[in-house]
C-alpha positions in Angstrom: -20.6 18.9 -20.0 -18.4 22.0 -19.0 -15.1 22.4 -17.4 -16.6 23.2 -14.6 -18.8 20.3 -13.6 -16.3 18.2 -15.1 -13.9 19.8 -12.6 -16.7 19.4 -10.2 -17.4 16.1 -10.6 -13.8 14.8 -10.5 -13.2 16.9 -6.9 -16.6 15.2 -5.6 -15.5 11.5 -7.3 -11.8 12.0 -5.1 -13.5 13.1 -2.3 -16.0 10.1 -1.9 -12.9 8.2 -2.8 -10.6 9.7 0.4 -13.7 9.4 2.8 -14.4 5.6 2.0 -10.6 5.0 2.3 -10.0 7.3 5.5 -13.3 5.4 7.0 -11.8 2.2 6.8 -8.8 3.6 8.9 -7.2 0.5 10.8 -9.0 -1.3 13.4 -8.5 -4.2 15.5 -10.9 -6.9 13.9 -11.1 -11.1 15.2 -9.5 -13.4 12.8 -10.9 -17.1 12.6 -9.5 -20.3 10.5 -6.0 -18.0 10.1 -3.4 -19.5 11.7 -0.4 -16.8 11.7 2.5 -16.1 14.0 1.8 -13.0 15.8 3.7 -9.9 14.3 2.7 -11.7 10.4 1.6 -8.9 7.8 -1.0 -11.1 5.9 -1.9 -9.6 2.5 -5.5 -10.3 1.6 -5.3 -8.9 -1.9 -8.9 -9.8 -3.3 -10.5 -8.1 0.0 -7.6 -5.0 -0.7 -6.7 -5.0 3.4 -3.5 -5.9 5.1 -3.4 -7.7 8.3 -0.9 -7.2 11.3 -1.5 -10.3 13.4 -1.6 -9.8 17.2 -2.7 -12.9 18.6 -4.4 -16.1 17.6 -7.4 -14.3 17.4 -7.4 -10.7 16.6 -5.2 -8.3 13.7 -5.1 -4.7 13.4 -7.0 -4.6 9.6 -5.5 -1.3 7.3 -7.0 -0.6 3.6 -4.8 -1.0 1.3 -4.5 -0.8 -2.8 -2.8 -3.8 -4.6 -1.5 -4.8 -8.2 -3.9 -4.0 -10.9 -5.2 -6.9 -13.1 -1.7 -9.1 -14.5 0.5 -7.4 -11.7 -1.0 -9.1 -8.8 1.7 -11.8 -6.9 1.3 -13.8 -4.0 3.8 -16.1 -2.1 5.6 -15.2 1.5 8.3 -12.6 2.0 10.4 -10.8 4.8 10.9 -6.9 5.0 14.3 -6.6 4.4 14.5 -2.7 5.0 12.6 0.2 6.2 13.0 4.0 5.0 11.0 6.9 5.9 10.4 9.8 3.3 12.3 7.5 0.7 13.1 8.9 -2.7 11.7 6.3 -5.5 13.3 5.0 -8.8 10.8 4.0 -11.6 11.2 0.1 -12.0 12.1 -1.5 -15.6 8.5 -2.0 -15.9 7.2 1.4 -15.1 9.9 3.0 -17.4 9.2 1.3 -19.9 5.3 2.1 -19.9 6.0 5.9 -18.6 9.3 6.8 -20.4 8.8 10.5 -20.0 9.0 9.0 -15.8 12.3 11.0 -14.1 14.5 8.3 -13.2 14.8 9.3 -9.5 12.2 11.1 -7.6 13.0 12.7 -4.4 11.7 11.6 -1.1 9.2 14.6 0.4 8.2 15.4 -3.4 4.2 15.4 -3.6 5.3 13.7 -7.2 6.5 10.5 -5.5 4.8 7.2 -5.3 6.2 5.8 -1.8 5.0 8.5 0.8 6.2 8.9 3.6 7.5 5.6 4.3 8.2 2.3 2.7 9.4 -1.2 3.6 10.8 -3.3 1.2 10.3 -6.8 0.7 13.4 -9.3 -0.4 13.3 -10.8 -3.2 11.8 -8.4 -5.4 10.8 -4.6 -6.4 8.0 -4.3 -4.3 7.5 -2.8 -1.1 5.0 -2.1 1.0 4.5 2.0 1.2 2.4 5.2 1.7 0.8 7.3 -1.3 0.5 10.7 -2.3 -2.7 9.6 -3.9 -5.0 8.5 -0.6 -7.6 7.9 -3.4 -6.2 5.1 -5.0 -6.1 2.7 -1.2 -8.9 0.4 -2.1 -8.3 -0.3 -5.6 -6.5 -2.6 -7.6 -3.8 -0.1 -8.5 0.0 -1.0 -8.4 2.6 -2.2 -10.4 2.4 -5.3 -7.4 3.6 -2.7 -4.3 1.2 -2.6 -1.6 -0.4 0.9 -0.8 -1.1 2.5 2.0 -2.3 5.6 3.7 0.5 8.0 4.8 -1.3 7.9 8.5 -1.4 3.7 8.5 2.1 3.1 7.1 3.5 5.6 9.3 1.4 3.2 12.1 2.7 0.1 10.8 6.1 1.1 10.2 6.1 1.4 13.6 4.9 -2.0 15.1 7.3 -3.5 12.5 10.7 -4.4 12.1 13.3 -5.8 9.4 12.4 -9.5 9.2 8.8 -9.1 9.8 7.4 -11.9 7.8 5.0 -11.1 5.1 2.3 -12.9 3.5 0.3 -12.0 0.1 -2.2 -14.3 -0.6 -5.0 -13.7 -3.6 
């Protein structure tokens, strides 16, 4: 194959990528048999979506990208902080399988992983963030951070607030 239709065939493969991911945008969708306090984030890892419960009965449903295959986690959490445009430090983990990885990139830089927003969650590394990558939301992805569209976190990050309780289930 050429460098050109390779080159051609990646740019159509991101594109059908972005427009599944952008055509899941969030939506408000009934929940049945869930029974979370309104305001909950709920996690659904295996369906890659993230719930913001508004009542007993509905959630506003965003795609989302999750931890790959042996970095997946579930269990309940809190946001314990909120940053917008934050500039990222590798984790251990990601170091030490990316070594040539800066130590610190800058928030704004199309090079960073978080976005334009993240919230992190206590008791961990993880956050919940936007991408740089749009074509990655849907996948199984992450180092165990949830991923997000720079349009829905920006959303979320906006119904939420430190202490939100979070929920990742498998």
């Amino acid at each position: 194959m050429s460098k050109i239709a390779v080159a051609l065939a990646a740019t159509i493969g991101a594109a059908v990528a972005m427009s599944s991911a952008a055509e899941a945008r969030p939506e408000m969708v009934g929940l049945r048999g869930d029974n979370y306090s309104p305001g909950t984030i709920v996690v659904k890892t295996n369906e890659r979506r993230l719930y913001l419960i508004l009542d007993s009965g509905h959630a506003m449903r965003y795609p989302v990208g999750v931890g790959r295959s042996g970095k997946q986690w579930a269990g309940t959490t809190r946001i314990d902080g909120k940053y917008t445009n934050p500039a990222w430090s590798p984790p251990r983990e990601v170091k030490r399988d990316k070594p040539n990885m800066p130590d610190v990139i800058p928030g704004g830089s199309p090079r960073n992983p978080m976005g334009v927003a993240a919230m992190t969650l206590s008791g961990g590394e993880y956050a919940i963030h936007g991408t740089n990558m749009p074509g990655s939301v849907g996948g199984f992805v992450s180092y165990g951070c949830i991923r997000m569209l720079n349009a829905d976190i920006t959303d979320l990050y906006q119904r939420v607030s430190v202490g939100t309780t979070v929920v990742v289930t498998r």
